[in-house]
N, C-alpha and C positions, 0 to 999 in steps of 0.2 A: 422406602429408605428414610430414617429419617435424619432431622436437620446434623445430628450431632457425625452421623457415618459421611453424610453429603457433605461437610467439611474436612471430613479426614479426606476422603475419594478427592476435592479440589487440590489438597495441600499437596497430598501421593502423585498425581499430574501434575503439580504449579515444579515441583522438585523434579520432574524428568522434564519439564521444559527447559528448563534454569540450572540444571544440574548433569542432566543426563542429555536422552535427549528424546523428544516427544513427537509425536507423528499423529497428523490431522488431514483427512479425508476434505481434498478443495475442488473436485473436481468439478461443481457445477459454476466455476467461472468462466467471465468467457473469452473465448479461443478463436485467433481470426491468424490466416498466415496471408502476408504477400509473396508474391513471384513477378520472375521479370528483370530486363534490365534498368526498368527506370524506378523501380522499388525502394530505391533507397533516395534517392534526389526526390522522388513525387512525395512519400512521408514528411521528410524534412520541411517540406512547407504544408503541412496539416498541423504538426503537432511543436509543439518549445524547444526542443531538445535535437543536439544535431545529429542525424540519422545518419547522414553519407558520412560522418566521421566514424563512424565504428566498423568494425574489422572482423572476419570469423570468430569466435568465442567469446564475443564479446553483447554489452550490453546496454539500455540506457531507461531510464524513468522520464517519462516526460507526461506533460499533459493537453489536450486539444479545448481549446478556444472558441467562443462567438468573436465575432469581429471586434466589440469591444473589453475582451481580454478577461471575461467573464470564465470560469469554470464548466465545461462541460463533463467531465471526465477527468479521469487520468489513465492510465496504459504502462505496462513494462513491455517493451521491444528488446527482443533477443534476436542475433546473426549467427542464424546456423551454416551460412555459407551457400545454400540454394536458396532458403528462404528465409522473408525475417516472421519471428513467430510473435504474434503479442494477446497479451495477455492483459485483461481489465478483468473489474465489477460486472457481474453479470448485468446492473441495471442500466449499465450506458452501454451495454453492448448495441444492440439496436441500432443506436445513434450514431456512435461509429462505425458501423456497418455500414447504414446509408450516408455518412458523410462521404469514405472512402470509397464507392460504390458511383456516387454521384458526382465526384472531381477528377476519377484518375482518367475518363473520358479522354482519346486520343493518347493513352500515353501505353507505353511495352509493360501494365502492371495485369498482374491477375490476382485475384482477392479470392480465397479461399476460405469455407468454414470449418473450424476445427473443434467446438466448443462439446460436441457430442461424441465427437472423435477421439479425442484424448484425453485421460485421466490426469490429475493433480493431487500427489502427494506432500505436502510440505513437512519437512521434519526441522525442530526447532530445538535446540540449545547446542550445548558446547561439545557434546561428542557425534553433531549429525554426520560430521565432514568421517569421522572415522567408520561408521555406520554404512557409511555410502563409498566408503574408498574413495574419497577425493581431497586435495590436496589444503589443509586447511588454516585457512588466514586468507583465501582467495580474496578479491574485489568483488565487491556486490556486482550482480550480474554477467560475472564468468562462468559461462556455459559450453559444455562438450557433449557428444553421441556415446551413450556405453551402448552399446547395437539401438534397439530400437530403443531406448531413454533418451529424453535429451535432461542433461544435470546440470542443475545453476543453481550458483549460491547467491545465497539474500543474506541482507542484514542480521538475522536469527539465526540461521541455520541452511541447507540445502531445501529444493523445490527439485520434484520429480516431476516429468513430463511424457507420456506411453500413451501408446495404442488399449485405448479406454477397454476393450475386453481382458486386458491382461494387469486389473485393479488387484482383484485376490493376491495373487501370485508375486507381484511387486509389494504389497504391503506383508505380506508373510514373509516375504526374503527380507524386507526390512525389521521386521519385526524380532526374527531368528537370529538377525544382528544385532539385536540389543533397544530397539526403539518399543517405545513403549505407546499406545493410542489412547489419544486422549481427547477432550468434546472441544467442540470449536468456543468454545466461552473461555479456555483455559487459553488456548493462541490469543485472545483476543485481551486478556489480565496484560500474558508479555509484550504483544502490541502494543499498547498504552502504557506500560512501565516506558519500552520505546521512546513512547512520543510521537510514533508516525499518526499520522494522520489516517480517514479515510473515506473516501464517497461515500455520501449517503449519509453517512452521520457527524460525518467530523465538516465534512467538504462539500457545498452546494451549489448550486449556478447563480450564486452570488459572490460569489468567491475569486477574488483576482490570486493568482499563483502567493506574490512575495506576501500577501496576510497570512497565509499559514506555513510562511518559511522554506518555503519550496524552490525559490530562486539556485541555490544551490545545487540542488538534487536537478532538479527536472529543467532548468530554462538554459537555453546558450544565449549571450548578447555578442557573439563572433562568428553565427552562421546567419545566414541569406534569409528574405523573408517570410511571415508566415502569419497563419490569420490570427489573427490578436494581438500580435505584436507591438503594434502602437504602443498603445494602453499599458503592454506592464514593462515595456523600456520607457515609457516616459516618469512612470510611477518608482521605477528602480533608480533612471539617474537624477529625478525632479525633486521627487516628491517625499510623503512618509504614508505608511499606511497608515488608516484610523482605525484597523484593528490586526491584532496580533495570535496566533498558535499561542495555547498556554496551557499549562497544569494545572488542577486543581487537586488539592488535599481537602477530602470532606470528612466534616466532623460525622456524620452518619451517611448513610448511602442514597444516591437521590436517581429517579429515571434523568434519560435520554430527552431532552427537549425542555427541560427545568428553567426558568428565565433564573438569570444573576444580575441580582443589584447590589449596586454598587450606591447607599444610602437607598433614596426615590426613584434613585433612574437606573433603567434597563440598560446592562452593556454587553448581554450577550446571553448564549442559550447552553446550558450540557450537551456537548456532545457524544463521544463516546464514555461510558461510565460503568465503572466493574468493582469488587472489591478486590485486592490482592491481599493474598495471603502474608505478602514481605509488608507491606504498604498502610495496608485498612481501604478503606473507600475512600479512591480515585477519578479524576476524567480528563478528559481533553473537552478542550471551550476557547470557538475564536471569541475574542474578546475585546471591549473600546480600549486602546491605547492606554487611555489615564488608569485602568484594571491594572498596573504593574505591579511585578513579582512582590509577595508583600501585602497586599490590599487583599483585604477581608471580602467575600462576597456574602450577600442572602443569596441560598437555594433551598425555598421552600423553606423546610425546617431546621438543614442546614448549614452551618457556614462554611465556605469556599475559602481555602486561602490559595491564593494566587501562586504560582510556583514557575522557574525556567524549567525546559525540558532540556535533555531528557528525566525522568525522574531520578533523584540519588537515591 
């Protein structure tokens, strides 16, 4: 194929993501269910976000901790009413495996793996909710049972969740509904239009929650304790972070791990970075404080301007 048809084929996708609406094969993240009645109170002091406050069809973004309030992870926890299903990066799966594995010790939880078990569909733009029959304008992370699916809406669009041998058949019925499949580099343009963040590239175990904006989404300062806690209540009602979540507008297109200077000195590194078809060449970059919206960076060969998220 060459560059000139590879650009029509992204823009053909970039427009049923942002337009229509687009369907991307996620299934190899990972997949972990609790059971139990103490499932919901033993979470809530693993991870930021208050667990025992949520309620069948409902849902929460939170992230788990070193003791000093470091990034390990992050996780979307959904209440399907028997169990709560969640849902991470394949690459901290592991991790959270053995944390949750190794703490619920004496407690009514049962840990379950689901990651080979269940398939992931995510479909993304503005007609997923019609696509899927569900109700649209929902809350992020309102989820229901259509027989064996469980359906939850995200920020983009709906995520599909089934019994992993019945991938074909789910993506054909959604298909004959109008979604169109596209590669996961094209989910990843609208992510970063977004502004979300994401492990592994945007987010590392350097990483205190409120530096990449995340107090919002993911942390409760009204529920009971949990490992890391100290560190990002003291830093939320003390302190400032010395670095910030930020946009970058690049004058050409730069890899993933590019240092940004700001003059002589290093304030930070690319993290995720795409071209958008709406946009030109983009990224996300935590970055030092004094980097604010406005400020010029060097990357590489070329220049960063600094931007708030989400992108306009």
């Amino acid at each position: 194929m060459s560059v000139q048809d590879r650009s029509a084929v992204v823009v053909e996708a970039y427009e049923a993501a942002t337009e229509g609406c687009a369907l991307v094969d996620r299934s190899e993240r990972g997949k972990l269910a609790l059971t139990g009645a103490d499932a919901k109170d033993f979470l809530t002091g693993q991870v930021t976000n208050d667990i025992v406050a949520l309620t069948p069809g409902t849902g929460a973004y939170a992230a788990f901790l070193t003791p000093k309030g470091k990034m390990r992870g992050d996780l979307r926890v959904l209440d399907l009413g028997d169990q709560l299903l969640l849902d991470c990066e394949r690459s901290v799966l592991q991790d959270l495996f053995d944390t949750i594995r190794t703490t619920m010790l004496g407690r009514d939880v049962q840990l379950h793996k689901r990651t080979l078990q269940l398939g992931l569909l995510s479909l993304i733009g503005p007609r997923a909710a019609q696509v899927t029959g569900t109700q649209p304008g929902a809350p992020e992370h309102t989820c229901r049972r259509d027989g064996d699916t469980v359906v939850v809406a995200t920020d983009l669009g709906v995520d599909l969740f089934f019994p992993a041998e019945r991938l074909e058949a789910v993506r054909s019925r959604a298909v004959a509904a109008g979604a169109v499949g596209v590669d996961r580099a094209v989910a990843e343009i609208v992510r970063v239009e977004s502004g979300r963040p994401r492990y592994g590239l945007d987010l590392d175990s350097t990483v205190i929650p409120q530096e990449a904006g995340l107090n919002e989404r993911a942390v409760s300062f009204t529920k009971g304790c949990y490992v890391g806690q100290e560190t990002v209540a003291r830093l939320h009602y003390k302190g400032k972070p010395n670095r910030h979540l930020r946009g970058l507008r690049l004058s050409a297109p730069a890899p993933t791990g590019t240092p940004l200077l700001l003059g002589e000195r290093e304030v930070g590194r690319l993290g995720s970075s795409v071209v958008s078809p709406r946009l030109g060449p983009i990224a996300l970059a935590l970055v030092r404080r004094e980097a604010s919206p406005g400020a010029e960076l060097a990357a590489g060969d070329a220049v960063a301007t600094v931007v708030a998220l989400p992108f306009g």
